[in-house]
C-alpha positions as CSV (number, residue, x, y, z in Angstrom):
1,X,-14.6,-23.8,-0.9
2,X,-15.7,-23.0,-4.8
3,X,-18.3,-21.0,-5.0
4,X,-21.1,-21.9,-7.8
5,X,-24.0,-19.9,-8.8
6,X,-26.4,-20.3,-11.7
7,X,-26.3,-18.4,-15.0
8,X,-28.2,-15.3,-15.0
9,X,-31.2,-16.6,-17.9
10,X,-31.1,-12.8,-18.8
11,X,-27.5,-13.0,-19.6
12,X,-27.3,-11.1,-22.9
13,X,-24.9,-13.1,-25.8
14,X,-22.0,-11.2,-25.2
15,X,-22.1,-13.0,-22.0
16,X,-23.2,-16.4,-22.6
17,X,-19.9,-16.8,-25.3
18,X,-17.0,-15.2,-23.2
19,X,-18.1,-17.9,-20.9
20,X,-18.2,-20.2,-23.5
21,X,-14.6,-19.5,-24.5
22,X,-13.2,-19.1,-21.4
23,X,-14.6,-23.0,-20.8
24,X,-12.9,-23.8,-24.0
25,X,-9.5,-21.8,-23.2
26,X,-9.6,-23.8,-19.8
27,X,-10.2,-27.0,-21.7
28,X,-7.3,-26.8,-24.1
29,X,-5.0,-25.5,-20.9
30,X,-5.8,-28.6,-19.0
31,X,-5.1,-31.0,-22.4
32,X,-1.9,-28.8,-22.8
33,X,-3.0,-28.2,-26.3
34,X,-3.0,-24.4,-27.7
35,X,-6.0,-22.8,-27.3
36,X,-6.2,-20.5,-30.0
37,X,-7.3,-22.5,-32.8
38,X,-10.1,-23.8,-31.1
39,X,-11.0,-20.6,-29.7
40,X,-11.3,-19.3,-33.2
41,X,-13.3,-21.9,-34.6
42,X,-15.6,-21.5,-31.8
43,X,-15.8,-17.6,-31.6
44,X,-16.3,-17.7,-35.7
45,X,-19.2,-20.3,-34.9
46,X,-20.5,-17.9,-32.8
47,X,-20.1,-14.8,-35.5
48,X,-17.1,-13.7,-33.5
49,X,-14.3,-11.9,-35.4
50,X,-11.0,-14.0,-34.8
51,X,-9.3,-10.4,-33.7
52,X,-12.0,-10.4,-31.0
53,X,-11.2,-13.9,-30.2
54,X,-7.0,-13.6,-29.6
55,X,-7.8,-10.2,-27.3
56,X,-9.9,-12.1,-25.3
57,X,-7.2,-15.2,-25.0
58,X,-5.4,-12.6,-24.3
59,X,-7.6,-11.7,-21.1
60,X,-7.5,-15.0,-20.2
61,X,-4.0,-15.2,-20.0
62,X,-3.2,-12.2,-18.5
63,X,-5.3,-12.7,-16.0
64,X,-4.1,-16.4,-15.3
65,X,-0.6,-14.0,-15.3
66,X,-1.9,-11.3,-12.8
67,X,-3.3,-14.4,-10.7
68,X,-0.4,-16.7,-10.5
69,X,-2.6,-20.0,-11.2
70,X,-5.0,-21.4,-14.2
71,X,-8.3,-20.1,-14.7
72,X,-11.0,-21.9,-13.0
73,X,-13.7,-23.2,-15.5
74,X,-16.9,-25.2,-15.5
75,X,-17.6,-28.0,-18.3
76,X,-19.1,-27.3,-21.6
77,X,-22.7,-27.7,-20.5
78,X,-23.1,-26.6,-16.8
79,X,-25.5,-23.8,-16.4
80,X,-23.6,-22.8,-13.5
81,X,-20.8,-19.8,-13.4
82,X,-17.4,-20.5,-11.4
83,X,-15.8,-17.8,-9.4
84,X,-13.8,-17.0,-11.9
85,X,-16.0,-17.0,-14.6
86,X,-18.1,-14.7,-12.5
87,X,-14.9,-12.8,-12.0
88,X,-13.9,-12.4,-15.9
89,X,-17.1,-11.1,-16.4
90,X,-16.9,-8.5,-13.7
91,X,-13.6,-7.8,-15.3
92,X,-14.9,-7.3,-18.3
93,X,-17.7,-5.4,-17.3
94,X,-16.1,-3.3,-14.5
95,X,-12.7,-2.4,-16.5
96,X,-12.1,0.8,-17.9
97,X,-9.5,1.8,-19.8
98,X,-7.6,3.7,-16.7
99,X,-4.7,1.3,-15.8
100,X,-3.4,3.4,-12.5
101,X,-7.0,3.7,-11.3
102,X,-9.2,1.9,-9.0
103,X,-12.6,1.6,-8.4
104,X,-15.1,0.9,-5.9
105,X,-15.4,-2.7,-8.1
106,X,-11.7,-3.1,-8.0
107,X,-10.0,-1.3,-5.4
108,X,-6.5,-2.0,-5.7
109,X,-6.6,-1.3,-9.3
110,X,-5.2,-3.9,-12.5
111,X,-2.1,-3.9,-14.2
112,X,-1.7,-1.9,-17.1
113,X,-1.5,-4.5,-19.8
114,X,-4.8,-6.6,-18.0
115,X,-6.8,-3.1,-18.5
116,X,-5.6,-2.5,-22.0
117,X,-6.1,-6.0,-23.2
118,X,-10.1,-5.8,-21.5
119,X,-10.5,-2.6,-23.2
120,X,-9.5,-4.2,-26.6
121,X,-11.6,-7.1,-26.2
122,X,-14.6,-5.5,-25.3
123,X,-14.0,-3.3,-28.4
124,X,-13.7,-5.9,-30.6
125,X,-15.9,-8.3,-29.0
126,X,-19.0,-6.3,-29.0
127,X,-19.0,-2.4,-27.6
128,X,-22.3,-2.7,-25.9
129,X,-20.8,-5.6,-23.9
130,X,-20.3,-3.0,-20.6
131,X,-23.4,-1.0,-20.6
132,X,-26.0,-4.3,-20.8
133,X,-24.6,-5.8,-17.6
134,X,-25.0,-2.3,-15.7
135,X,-28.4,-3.5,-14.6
136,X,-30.1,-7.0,-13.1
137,X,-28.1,-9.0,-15.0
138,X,-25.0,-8.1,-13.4
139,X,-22.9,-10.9,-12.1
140,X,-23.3,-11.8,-8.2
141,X,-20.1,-10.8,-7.4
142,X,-20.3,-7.4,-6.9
143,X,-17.1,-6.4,-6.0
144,X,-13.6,-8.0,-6.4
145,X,-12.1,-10.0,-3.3
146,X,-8.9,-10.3,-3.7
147,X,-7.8,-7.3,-1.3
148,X,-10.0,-8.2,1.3
């Protein structure tokens, strides 16, 4: 059963274009075309530094990795989030840069490389990107499912 909920309208940016990309990076996947130059054009449409751009490929495909199985994305234009988008954000949001740690968020911790490459991303990508989803913007999700 997928799971769909509506973008938060208080979703700052940062938000709004890792979703964006992520629909992009899932695009490209499913044409089997390689996502990073379209990622980069889009990200620099955005005002995104291409560095911040490949770390957060990077995230994507890690994660994809770490999962076993594509991302799932919605199209372009849907105002809704998928699970996984939801999930990549919580990633995102929730990640610190303690790779043998968990969390109440994510319990049975995330590989090494996964946390290093969020922590990079978020860097480059904007570093106020964790602290604005602290409050009511935070995704639905509020904790990760996987080890349930």
């Amino acid at each position: 059963m997928t799971v769909m909920v509506r973008m938060d309208p208080n979703a700052g940016d940062a938000e709004r274009i890792v979703v964006r990309l992520l629909r992009r990076y899932a695009a490209c996947r499913q044409l089997g075309e390689q996502p990073l130059p379209p990622l980069t054009r889009l990200g620099g449409e955005f005002g995104i530094p291409a560095p911040a751009v490949v770390a957060l490929a990077s995230v994507f495909q890690l994660t994809e990795g770490c999962l076993g199985r594509a991302l799932v994305a919605e199209c372009c234009c849907n105002p809704m989030l998928s699970a996984d988008e939801r999930a990549l954000l919580l990633l995102l949001t929730r990640t610190y840069a303690e790779p043998a740690l968990g969390s109440s968020d994510i319990p049975q911790g995330l590989p090494g490389a996964l946390v290093w490459a969020v922590a990079s991303a978020r860097r480059l990508l904007n570093p106020s990107f964790p602290e604005r989803m602290n409050g009511a913007s935070q995704p639905s999700m509020a904790t990760c499912t996987s080890a349930r």
